[in-house]
Biopython code that builds the backbone (N, CA, C, O; Angstrom):
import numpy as np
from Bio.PDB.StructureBuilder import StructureBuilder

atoms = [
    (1, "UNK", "N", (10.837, 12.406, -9.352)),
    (1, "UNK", "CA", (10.517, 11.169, -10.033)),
    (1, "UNK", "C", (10.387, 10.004, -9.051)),
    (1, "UNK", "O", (9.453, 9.204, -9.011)),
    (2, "UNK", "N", (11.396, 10.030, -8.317)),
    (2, "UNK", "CA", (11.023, 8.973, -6.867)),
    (2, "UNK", "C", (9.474, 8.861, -6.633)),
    (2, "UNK", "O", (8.790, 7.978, -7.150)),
    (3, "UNK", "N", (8.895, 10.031, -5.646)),
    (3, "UNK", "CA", (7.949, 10.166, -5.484)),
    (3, "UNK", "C", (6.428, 9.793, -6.755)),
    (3, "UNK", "O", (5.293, 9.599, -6.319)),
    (4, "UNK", "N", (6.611, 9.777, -7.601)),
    (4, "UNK", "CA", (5.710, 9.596, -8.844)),
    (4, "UNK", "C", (6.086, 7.857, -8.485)),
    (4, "UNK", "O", (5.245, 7.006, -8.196)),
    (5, "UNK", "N", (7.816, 7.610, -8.620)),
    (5, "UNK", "CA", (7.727, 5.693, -8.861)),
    (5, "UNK", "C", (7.018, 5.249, -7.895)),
    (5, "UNK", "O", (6.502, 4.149, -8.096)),
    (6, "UNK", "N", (6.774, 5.864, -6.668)),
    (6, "UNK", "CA", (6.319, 5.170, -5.297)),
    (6, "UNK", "C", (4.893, 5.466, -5.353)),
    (6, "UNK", "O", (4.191, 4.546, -4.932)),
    (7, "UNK", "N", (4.240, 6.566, -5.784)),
    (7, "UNK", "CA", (3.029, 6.275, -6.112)),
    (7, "UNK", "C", (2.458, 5.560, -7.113)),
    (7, "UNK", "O", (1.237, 5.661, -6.999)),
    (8, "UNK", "N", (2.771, 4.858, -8.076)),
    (8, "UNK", "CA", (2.743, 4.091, -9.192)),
    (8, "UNK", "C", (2.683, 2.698, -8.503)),
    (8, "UNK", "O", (2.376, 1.638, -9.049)),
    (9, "UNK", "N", (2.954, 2.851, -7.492)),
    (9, "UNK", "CA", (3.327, 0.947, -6.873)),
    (9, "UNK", "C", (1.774, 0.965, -6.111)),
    (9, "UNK", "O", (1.210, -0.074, -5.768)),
    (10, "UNK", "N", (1.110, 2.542, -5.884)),
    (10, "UNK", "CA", (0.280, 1.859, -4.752)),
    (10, "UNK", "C", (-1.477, 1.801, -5.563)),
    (10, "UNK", "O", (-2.232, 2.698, -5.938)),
    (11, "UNK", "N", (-1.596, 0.108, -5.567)),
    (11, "UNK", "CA", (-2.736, -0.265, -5.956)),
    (11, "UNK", "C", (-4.148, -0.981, -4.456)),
    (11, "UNK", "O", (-4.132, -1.957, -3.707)),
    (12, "UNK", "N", (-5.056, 0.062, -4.662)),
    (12, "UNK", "CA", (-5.772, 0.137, -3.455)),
    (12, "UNK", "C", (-7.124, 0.724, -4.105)),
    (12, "UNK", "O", (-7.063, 1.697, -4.857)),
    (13, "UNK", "N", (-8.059, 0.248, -3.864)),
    (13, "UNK", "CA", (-9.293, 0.772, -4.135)),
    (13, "UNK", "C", (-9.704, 2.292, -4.174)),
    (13, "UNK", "O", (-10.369, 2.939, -4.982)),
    (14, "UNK", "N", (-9.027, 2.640, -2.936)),
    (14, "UNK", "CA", (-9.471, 4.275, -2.962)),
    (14, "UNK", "C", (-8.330, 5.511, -2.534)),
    (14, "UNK", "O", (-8.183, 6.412, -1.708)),
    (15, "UNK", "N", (-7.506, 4.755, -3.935)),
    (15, "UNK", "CA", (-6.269, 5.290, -4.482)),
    (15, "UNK", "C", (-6.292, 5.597, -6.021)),
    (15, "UNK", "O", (-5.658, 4.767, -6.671)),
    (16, "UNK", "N", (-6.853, 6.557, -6.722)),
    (16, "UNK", "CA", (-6.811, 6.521, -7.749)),
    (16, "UNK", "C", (-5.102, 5.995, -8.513)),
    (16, "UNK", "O", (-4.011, 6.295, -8.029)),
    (17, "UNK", "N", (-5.267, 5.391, -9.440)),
    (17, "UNK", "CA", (-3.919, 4.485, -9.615)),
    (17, "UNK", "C", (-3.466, 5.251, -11.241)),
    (17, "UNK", "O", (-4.077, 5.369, -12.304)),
    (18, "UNK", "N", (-2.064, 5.672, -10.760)),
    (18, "UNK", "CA", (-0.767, 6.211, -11.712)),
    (18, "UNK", "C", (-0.179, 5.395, -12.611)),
    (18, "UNK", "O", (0.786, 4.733, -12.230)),
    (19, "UNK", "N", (-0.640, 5.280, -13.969)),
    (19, "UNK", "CA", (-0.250, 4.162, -15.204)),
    (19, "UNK", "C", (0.637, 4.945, -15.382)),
    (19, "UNK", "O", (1.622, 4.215, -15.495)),
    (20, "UNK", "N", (1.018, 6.124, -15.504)),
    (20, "UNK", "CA", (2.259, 6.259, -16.162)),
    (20, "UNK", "C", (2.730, 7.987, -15.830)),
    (20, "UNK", "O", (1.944, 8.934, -15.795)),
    (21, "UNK", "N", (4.013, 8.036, -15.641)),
    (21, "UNK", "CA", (4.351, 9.211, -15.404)),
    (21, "UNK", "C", (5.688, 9.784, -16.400)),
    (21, "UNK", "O", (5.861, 9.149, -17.440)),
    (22, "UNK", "N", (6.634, 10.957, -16.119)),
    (22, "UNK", "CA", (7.192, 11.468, -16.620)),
    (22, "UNK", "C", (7.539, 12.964, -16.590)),
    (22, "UNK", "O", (6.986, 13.684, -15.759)),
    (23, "UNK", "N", (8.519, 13.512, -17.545)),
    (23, "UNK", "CA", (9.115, 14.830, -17.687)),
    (23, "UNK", "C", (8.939, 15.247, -19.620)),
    (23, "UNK", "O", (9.832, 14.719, -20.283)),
    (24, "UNK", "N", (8.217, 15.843, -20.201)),
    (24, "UNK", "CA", (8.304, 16.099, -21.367)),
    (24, "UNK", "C", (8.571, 17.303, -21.719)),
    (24, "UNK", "O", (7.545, 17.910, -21.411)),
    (25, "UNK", "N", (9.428, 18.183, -22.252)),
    (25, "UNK", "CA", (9.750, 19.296, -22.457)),
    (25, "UNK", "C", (9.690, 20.221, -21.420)),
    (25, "UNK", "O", (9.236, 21.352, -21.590)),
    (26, "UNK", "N", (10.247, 19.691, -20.035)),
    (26, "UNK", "CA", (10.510, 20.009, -18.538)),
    (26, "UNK", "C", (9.227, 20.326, -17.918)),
    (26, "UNK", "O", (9.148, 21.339, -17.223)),
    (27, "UNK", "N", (8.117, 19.500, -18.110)),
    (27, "UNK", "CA", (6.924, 19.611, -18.137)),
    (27, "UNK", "C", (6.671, 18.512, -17.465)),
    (27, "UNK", "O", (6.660, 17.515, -18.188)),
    (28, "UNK", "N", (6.417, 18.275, -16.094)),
    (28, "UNK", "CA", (6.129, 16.793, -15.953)),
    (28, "UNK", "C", (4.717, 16.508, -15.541)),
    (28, "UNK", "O", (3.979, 17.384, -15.089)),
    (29, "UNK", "N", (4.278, 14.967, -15.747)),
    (29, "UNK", "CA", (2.767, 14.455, -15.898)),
    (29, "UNK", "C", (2.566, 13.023, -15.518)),
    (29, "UNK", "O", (3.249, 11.999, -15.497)),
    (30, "UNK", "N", (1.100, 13.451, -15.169)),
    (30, "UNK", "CA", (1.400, 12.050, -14.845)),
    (30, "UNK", "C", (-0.105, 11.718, -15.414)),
    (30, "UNK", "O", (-1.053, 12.500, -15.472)),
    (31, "UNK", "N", (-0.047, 9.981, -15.924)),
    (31, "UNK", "CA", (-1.231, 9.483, -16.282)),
    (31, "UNK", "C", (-1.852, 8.425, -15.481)),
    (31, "UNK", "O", (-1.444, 7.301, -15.191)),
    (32, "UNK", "N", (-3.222, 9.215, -15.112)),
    (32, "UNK", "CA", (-3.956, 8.628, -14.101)),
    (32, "UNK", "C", (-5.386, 7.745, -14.805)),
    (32, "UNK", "O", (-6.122, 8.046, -15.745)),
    (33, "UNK", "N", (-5.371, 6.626, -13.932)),
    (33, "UNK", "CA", (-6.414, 6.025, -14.225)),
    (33, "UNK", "C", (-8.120, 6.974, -14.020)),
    (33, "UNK", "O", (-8.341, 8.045, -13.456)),
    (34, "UNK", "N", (-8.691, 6.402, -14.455)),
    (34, "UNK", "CA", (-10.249, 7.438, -14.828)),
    (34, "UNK", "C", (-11.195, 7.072, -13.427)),
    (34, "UNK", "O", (-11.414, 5.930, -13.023)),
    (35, "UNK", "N", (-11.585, 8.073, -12.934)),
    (35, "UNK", "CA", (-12.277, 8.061, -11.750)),
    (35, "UNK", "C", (-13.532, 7.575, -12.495)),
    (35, "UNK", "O", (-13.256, 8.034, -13.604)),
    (36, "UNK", "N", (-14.825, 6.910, -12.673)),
    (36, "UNK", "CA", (-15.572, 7.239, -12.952)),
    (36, "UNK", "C", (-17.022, 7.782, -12.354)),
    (36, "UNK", "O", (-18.008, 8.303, -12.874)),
    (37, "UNK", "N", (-16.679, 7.422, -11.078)),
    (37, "UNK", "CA", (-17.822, 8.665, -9.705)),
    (37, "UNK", "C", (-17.294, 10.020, -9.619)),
    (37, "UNK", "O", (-17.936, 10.770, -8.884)),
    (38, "UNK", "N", (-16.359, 10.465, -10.153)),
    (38, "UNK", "CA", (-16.220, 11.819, -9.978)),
    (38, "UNK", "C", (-15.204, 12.287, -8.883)),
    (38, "UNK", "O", (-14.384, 11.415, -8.597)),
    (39, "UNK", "N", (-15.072, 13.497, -8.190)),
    (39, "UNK", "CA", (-14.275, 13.764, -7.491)),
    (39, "UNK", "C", (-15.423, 13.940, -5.916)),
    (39, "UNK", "O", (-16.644, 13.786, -5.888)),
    (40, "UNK", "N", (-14.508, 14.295, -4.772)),
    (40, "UNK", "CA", (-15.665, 14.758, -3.581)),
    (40, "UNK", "C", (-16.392, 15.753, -3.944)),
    (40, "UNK", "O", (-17.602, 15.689, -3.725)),
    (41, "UNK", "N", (-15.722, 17.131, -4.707)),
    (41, "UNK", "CA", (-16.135, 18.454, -4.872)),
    (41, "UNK", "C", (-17.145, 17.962, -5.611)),
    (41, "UNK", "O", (-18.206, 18.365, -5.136)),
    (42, "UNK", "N", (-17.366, 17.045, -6.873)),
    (42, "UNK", "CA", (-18.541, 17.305, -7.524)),
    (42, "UNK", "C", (-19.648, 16.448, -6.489)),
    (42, "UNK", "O", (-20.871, 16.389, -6.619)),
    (43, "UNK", "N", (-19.062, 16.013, -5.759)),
    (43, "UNK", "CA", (-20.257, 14.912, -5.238)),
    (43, "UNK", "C", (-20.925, 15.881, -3.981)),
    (43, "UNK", "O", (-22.056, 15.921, -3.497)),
    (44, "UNK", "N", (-20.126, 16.360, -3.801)),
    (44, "UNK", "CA", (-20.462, 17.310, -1.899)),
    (44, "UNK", "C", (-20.867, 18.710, -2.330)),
    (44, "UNK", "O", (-19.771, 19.252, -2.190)),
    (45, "UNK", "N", (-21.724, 19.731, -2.782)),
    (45, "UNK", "CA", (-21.738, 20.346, -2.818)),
    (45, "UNK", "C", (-21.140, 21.910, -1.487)),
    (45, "UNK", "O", (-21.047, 21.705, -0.277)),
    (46, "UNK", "N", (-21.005, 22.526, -1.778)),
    (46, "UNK", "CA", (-20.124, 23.584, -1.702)),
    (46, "UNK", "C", (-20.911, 24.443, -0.349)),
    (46, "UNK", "O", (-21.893, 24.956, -0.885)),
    (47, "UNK", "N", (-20.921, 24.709, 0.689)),
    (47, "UNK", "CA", (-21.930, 25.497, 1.514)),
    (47, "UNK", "C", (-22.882, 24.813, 2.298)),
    (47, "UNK", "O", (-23.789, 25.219, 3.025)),
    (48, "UNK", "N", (-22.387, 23.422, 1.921)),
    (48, "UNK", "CA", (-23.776, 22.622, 2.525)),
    (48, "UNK", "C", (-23.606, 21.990, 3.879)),
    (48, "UNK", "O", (-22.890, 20.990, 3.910)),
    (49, "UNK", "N", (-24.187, 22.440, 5.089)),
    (49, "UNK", "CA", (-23.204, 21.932, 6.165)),
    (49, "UNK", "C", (-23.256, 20.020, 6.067)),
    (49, "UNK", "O", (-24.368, 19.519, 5.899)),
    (50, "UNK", "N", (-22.304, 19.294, 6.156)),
    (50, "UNK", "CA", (-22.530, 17.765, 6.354)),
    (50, "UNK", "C", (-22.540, 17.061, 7.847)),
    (50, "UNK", "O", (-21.904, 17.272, 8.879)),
    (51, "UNK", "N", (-23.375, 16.299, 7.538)),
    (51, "UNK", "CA", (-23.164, 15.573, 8.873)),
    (51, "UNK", "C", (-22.265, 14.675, 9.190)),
    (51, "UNK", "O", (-21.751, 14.092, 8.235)),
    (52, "UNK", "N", (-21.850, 14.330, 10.457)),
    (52, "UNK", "CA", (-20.766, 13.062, 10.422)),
    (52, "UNK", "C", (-21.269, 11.682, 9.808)),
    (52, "UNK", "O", (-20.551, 10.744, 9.459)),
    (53, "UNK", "N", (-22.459, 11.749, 9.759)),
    (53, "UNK", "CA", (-23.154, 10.592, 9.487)),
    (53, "UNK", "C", (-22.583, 10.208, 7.944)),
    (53, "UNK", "O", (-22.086, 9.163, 7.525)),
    (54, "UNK", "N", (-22.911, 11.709, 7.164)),
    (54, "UNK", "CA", (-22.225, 11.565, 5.579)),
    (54, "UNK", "C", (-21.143, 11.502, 5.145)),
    (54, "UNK", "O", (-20.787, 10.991, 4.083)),
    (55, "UNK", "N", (-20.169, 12.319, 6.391)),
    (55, "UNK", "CA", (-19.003, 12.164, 5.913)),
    (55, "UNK", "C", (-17.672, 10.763, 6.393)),
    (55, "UNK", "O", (-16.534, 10.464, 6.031)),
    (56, "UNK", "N", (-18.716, 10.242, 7.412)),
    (56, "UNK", "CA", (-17.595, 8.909, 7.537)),
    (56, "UNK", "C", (-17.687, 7.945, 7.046)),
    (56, "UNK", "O", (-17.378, 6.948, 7.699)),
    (57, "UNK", "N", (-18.185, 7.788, 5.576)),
    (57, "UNK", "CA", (-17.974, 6.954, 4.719)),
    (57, "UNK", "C", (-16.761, 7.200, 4.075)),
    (57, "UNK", "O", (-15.941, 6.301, 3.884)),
    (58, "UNK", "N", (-16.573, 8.474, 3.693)),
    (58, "UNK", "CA", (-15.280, 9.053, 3.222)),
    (58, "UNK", "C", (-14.068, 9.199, 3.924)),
    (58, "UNK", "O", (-12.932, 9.092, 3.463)),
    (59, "UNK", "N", (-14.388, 9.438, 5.014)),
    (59, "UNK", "CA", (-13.278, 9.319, 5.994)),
    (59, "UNK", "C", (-12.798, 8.171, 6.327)),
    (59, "UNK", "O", (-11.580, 8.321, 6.426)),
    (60, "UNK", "N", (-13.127, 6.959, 6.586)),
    (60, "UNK", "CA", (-13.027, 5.710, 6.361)),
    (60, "UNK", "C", (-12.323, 4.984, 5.062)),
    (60, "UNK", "O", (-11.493, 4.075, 5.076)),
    (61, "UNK", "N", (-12.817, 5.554, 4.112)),
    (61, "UNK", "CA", (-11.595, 5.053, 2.745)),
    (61, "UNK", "C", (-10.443, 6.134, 2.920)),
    (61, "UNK", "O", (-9.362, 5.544, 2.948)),
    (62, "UNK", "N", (-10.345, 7.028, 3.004)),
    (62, "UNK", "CA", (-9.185, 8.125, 3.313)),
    (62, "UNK", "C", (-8.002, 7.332, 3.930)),
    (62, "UNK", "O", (-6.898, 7.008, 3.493)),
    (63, "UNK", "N", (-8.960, 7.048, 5.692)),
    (63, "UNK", "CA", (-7.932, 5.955, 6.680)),
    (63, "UNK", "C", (-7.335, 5.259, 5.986)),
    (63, "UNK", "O", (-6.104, 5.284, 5.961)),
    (64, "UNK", "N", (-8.067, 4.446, 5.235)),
    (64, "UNK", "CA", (-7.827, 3.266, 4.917)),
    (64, "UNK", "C", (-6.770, 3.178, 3.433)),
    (64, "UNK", "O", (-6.078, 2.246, 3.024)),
    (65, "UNK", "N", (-6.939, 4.219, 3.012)),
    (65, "UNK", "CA", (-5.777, 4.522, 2.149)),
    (65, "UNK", "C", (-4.707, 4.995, 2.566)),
    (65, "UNK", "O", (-3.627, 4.611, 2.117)),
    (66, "UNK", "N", (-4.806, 5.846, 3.430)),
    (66, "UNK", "CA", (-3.876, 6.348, 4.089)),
    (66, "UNK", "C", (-2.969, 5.378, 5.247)),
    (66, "UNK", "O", (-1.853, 5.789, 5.567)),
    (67, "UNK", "N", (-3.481, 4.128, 5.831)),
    (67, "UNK", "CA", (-2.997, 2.882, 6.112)),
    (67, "UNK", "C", (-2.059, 2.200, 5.258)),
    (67, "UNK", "O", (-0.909, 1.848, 5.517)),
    (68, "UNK", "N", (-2.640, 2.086, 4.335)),
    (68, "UNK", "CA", (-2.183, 1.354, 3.287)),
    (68, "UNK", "C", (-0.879, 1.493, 2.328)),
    (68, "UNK", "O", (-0.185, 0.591, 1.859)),
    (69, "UNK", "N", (-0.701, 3.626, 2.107)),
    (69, "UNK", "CA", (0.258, 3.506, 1.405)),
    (69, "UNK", "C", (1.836, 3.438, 2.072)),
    (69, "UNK", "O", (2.850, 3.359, 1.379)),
    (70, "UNK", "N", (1.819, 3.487, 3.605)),
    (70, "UNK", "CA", (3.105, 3.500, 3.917)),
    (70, "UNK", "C", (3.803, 1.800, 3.795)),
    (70, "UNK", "O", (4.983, 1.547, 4.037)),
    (71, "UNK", "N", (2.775, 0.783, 3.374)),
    (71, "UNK", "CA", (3.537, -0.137, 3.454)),
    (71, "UNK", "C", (4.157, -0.614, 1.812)),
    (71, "UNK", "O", (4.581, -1.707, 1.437)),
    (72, "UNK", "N", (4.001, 0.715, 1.046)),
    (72, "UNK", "CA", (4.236, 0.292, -0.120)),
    (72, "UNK", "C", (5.462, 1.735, -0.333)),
    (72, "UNK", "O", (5.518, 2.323, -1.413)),
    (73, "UNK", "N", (5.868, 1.916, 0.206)),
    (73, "UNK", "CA", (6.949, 2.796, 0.768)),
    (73, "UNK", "C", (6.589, 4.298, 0.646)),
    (73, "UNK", "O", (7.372, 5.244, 0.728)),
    (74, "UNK", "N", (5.109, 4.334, 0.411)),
    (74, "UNK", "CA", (5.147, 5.986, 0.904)),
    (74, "UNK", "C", (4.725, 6.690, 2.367)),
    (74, "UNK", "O", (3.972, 6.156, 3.181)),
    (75, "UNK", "N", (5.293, 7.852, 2.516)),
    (75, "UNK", "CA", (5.162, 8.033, 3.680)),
    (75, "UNK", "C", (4.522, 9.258, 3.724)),
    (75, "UNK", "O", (4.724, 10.228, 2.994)),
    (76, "UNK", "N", (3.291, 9.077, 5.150)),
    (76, "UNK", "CA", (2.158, 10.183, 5.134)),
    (76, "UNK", "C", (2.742, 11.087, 5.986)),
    (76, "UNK", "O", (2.074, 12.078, 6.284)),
    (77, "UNK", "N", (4.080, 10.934, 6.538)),
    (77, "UNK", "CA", (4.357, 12.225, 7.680)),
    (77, "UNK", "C", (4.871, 13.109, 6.651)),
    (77, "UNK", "O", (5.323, 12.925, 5.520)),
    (78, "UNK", "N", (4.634, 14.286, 7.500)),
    (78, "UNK", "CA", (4.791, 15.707, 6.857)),
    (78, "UNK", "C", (6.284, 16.191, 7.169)),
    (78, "UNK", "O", (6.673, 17.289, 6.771)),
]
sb = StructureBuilder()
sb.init_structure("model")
sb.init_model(0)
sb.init_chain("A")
sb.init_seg("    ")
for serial, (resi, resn, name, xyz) in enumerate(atoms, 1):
    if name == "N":
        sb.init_residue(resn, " ", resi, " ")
    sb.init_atom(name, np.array(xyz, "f"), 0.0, 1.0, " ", f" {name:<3s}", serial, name[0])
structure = sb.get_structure()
């Protein structure tokens, strides 16, 4: 549950954002705000080699999320 409260705090553009979480009949969930572009998988098809050219747009919000959430107390080390 920690982990769910600390993602719930982090509001960032290319962070899909956690309205609400929980445990229901030892079942736990969480409610996420609505992507409405979709995920990478539907956007990148599957087999297709990419170039760096395409993919450092994405890699760039990744960083940049990934910047972002340790100052809202989560932490990206493994």
């Amino acid at each position: 549950m920690d982990e769910a409260r600390i993602i719930a705090r982090l509001v960032h553009p290319h962070i899909v954002r956690v309205l609400e979480f929980g445990v229901e009949d030892e079942v736990p969930f969480l409610v996420m705000d609505y992507a409405p572009n979709g995920t990478l998988r539907s956007r990148l098809p599957r087999a297709v080699p990419l170039t760096p050219e395409s993919i450092f747009p994405y890699m760039r919000q990744i960083a940049d999320a990934l910047a972002y959430a340790p100052s809202r107390g989560w932490s990206t080390a493994t």
